[in-house]
N, C-alpha and C positions, 0 to 999 in steps of 0.2 A: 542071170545076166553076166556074171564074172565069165563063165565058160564060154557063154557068147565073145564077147569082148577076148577073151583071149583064141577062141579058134580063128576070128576076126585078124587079131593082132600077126599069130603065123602064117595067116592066108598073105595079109597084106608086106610081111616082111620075107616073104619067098616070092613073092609075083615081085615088090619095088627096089627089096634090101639089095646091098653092096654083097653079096654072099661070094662073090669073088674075090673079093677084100678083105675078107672078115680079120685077118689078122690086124689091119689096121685100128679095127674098132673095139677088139678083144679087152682092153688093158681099161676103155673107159666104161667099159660095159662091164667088168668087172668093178671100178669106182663105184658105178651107179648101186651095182647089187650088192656092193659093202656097204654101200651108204644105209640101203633101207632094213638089211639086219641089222646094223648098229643103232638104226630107230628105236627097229623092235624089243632090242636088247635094253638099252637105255630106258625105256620109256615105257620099259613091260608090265610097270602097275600102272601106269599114269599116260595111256593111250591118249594121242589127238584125235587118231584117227581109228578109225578099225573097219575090217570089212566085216560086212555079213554076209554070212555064205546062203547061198543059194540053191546048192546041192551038195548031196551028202561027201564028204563030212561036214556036219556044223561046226568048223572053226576057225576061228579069224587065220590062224596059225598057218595053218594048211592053204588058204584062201592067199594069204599073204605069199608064203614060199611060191607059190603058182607068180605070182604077179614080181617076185625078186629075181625066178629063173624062166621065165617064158618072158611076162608082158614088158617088164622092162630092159633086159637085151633085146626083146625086138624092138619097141621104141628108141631105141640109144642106135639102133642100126638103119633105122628108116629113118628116125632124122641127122645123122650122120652121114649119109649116102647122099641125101640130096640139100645138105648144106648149102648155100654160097659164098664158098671159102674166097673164092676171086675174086666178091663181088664187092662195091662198097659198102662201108657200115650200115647205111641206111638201107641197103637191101637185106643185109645180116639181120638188123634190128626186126625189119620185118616179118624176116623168116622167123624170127623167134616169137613173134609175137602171132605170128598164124599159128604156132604149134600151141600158146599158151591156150589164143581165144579156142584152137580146136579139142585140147585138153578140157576144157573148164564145159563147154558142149557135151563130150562123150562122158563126162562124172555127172553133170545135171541130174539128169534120171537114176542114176546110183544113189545122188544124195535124197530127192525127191521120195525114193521108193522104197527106203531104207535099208540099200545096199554097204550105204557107208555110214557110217555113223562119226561124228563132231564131237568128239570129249573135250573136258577140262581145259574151257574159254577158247577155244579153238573151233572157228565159223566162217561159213562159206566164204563170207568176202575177203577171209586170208587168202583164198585160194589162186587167184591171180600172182600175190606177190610169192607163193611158195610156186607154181609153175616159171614165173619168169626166173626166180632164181635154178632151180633144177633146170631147165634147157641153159641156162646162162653158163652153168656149174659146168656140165656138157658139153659145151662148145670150150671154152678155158681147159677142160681136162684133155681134151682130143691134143689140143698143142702146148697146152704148160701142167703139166701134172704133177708135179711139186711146187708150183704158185697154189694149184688147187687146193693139197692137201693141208697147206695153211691157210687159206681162206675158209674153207670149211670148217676147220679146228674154232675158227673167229665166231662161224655162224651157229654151228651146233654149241659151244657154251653161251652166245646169246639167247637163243631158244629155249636151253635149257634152263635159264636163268627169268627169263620173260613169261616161260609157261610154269614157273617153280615145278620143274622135273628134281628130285631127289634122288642120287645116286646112292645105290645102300649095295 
């Protein structure tokens, strides 16, 4: 299912992405993928989440690094490219919130089939408010990127603190 999902994810970001722009989207697409090593890193006895891999190698590790340098620069570029930066809020809102409800669709059957697995108090119905925040993060990073880098600072020690992650 991962592999799927990611040949999926570069079909769909070579046919829809901005790839003529790419440098514009470089910098948050690089956020994104520091963010989710610093997950791994952080949080690497005391997983939320973890994948299960599907094909050989068996490990989240590997599964993971796939989804830090393919799935998510392309997600960060396909919804990047067809933003509605001009639009009003209420159309932004929306944009963001078709990407969450289509996020929380494409992991169903991940979580279902037990492609992902929910550690240490951490359940589906978070998953709405961590997708709104990651595209929120996303969009904020694209035109304020040191606002972000403190807000995030705010959000990973609340999480760290909410899900008692222990830094050793």
């Amino acid at each position: 299912m991962h592999a799927l999902l990611t040949v999926l994810l570069i079909m769909m970001a070579f046919w829809k992405g901005d790839w003529r722009h790419w440098q514009k989207y470089i910098l948050t697409i690089y956020y994104v993928s520091t963010c989710n090593l610093l997950y791994n890193l952080l949080c690497k006895d005391h997983l939320l989440w973890k994948h299960n891999p599907d094909l050989l190698p068996k490990s989240h590790t590997f599964v993971d690094l796939i989804y830090t340098f393919i799935n998510l620069p392309a997600i960060v570029l396909l919804f990047l490219s067809h933003y509605p930066f001009s639009k009003s809020k209420g159309k932004q809102v929306g944009y963001i919130l078709k990407w969450v409800v289509g996020s929380l669709i494409v992991e169903y059957p991940f979580y279902k089939m037990n492609r992902l697995i929910l550690n240490n108090g951490y359940d589906y119905w978070m998953e709405p408010f961590f997708y709104s925040t990651m595209y929120t993060m996303i969009r904020l990073h694209f035109s304020r990127p040191f606002l972000t880098y403190g807000i995030s600072i705010v959000i990973i020690v609340f999480l760290l603190h909410y899900f008692n992650v222990s830094i050793k």
